[in-house]
N, C-alpha and C positions, 0 to 999 in steps of 0.2 A: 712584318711577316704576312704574309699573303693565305688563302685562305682555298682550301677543298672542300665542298661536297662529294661524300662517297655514298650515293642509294644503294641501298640492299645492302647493307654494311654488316647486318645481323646475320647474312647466310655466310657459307663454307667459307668464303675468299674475303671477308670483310678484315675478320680479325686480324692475318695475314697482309691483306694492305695496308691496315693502318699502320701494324709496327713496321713497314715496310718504309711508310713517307715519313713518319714519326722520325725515325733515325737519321734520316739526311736534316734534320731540322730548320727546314727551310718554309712547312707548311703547317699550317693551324688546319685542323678535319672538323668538319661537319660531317656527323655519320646520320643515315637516316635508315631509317627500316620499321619493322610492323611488328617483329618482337622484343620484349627486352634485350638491353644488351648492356654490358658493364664494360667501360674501359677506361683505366685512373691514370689518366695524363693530361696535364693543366692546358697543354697544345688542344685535346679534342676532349667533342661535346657532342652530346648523342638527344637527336628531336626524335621519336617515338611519332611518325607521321605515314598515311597511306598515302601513294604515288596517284591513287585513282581516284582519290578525295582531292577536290581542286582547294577545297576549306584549308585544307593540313599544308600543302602546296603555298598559300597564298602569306600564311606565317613565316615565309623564309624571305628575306631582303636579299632577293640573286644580286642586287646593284653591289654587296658586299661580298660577293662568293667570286673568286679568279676564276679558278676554273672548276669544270664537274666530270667523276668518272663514274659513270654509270653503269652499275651491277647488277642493279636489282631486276629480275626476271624468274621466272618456274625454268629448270634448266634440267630436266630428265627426259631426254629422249624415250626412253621406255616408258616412262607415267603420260608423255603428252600423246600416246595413241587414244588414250579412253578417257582423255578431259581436254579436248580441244579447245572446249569454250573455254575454259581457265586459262589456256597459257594465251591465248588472242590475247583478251582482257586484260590480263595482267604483264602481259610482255609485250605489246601493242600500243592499249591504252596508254598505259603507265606514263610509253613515253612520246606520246603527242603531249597528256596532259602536263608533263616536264618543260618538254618545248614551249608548248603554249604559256605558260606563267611566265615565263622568261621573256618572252618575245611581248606577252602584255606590260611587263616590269619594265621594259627599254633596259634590260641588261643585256650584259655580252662578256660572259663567261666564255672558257674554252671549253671543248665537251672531248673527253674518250670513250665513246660506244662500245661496249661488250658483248662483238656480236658473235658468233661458231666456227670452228671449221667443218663442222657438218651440214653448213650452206652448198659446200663445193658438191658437184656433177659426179657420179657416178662413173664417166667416162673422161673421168680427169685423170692423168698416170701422175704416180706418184713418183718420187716427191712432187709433194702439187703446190704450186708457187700464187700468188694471191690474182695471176690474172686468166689462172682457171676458169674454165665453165661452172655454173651457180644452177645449181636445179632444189629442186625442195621431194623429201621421203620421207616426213615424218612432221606433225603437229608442230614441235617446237622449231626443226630448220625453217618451215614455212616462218615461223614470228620473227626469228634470227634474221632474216631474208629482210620479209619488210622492214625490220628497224634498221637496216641499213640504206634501204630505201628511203624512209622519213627521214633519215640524217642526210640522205642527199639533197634534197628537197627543203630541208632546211640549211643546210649548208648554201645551195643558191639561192636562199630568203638571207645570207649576211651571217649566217652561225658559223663559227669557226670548232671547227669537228675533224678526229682523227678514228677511225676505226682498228678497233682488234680483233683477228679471227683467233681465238685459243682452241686447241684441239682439246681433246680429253685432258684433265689434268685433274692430281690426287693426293691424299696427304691427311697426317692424322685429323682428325675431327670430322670427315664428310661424311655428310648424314647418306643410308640407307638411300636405296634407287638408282643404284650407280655398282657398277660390276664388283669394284675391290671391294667396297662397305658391304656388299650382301653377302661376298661370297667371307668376308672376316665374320660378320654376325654368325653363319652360320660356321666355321671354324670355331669359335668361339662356345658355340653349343657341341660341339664333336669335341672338345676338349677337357668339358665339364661333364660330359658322359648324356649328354640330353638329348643326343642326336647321331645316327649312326654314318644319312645320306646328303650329299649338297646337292642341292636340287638348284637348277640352270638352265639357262636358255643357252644359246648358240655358241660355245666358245670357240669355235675355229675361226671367227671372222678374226682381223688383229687389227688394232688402232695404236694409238698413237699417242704416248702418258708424257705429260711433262711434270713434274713438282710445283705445286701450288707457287712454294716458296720461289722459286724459278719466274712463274707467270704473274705474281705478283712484283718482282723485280722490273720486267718489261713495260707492264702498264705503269710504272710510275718515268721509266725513261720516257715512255713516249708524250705523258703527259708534261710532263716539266722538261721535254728539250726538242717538241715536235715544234716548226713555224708556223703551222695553221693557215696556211697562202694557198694550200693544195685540199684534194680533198682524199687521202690517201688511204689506203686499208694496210694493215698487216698482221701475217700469221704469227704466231706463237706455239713452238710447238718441239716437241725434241727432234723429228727428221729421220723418225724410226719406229718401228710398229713393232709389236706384238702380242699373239693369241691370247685368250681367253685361256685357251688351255694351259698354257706356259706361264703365264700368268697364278692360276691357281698351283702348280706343281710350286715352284717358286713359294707361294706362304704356305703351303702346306713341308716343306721343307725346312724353312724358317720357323714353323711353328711346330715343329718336331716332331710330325703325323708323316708315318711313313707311307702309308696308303688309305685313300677314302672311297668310298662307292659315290659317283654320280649319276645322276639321272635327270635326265630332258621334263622341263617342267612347259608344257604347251602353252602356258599364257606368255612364260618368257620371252615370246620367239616371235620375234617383231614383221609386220608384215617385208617389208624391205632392208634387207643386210647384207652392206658394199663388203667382200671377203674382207678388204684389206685398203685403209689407208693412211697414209702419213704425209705431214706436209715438210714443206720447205722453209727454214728458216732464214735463209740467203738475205731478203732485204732487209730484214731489222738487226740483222749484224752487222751487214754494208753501212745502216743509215745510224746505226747507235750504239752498236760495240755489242749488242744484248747476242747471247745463246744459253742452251741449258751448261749447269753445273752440274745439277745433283744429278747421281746415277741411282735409274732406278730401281737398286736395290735396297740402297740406302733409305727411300723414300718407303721399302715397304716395310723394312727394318722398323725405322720411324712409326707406323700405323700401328706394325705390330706391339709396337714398344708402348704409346697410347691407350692400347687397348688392354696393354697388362699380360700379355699372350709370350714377352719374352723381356728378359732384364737390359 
């Protein structure tokens, strides 16, 4: 049985991959990340290591690892305006010092980078297909950008590397800093009587949600059936957008509030917000059968159901 490293395995998408590759039982997981994490399956083993400590790094034998999907990055567009230096560092860094162990090791793993669909241009029409225009509006697209950059660069140093753009994507557990978690937190307090307003930044812009469980299905296709001879990107995404505003009416529907007061919270309001985008999911259907299933109602059902807000 052949063997995965998943970094970042403790954030939102970890969980979700693992029992994802677990099922097809084809792969033994190496999970790595910087908090606890618990998960009781004799296939996978969890190393408790920092990606920027080359120390923690150098304890893993890559000559034994197939391949690696790499997760681990600060993934909040709205936090990376007022902590730049963090997401460089930790979504940058991380993954030279990756590369580079590897490349010191003389191993040759396969790699899946986990890079954004909020790399893409502003002046890209939607559906936007992955050979769009790439610009950078925000702290984290900027790191998103170069980590595809470094994978190219190592891709022409002999690394065999497949990239994924995932749009937005959501699903019970994701932590707070992301539009559905804050605006459910706060739902959550309107429910319990502790709160009368949900305070928000921009909801007219629409993007673009796919199910976790969805985006988690993709990255293991492409990892166990990409050929690696190419140096190829692809979107992950539903192929449809939708408001912030439509969005909230929706759980506040589902969660049985028939009407709330909103109010514009100024720090929410990011310097740069494209009204409206969504991608194309055309080539990873063409090359691998993958599209979304879950509809997302079902997925907010799910949150809501998680959070205890409906049976």
């Amino acid at each position: 049985m052949k063997t995965i490293l998943v970094t970042g395995v403790s954030g939102f998408v970890g969980k979700y991959l693992v029992e994802e590759i677990l099922q097809h039982n084809k792969f033994k997981i190496i999970g790595m990340g910087r908090r606890d994490f618990v998960y009781s399956n004799s296939n996978f083993s969890y190393f408790k290591g920092d990606l920027l400590n080359r120390n923690d790094l150098k304890q893993i034998n890559f000559k034994q690892i197939d391949k690696i999907i790499h997760l681990a990055a600060n993934s909040s567009v709205g936090l990376s305006f007022n902590h730049i230096q963090e997401f460089i560092n930790n979504n940058i860094n991380s993954e030279v010092n990756l590369f580079e162990e590897i490349k010191a090791q003389k191993a040759q793993p396969e790699f899946l980078i986990v890079s954004s669909g909020s790399v893409y241009s502003n002046l890209a029409r939607p559906p936007i297909k992955e050979t769009a225009l790439t610009d950078v509006y925000s702290p984290y697209s900027l790191t998103k950008l170069f980590q595809e950059k470094l994978a190219k660069y190592y891709f022409n140093l002999g690394f065999k590397i497949v990239i994924a753009r995932p749009f937005n994507h959501i699903g019970p557990n994701q932590s707070t800093g992301f539009l559905i978690p804050d605006l459910m937190e706060q739902i959550l307090l309107i429910k319990k009587g502790h709160k009368k307003v949900i305070r928000t930044g921009n909801l007219s812009s629409k993007r673009d949600y796919t199910d976790v469980r969805d985006v988690v299905r993709a990255y293991y296709l492409l990892i166990d059936n990409f050929n690696f001879k190419k140096f190829e990107i692809y979107n992950v995404c539903s192929g449809k957008s939708i408001s912030g505003q439509e969005l909230l009416k929706q759980l506040l529907n589902l969660a049985d509030l028939e009407f709330v007061k909103t109010e514009i919270e100024p720090n929410l309001i990011r310097p740069i917000d494209n009204p409206n985008i969504y991608g194309s999911f055309n080539k990873i259907k063409k090359d691998f059968g993958w599209q979304p299933v879950i509809d997302l109602q079902d997925s907010l059902k799910d949150i809501l159901r998680f959070k205890n807000v409906i049976q």
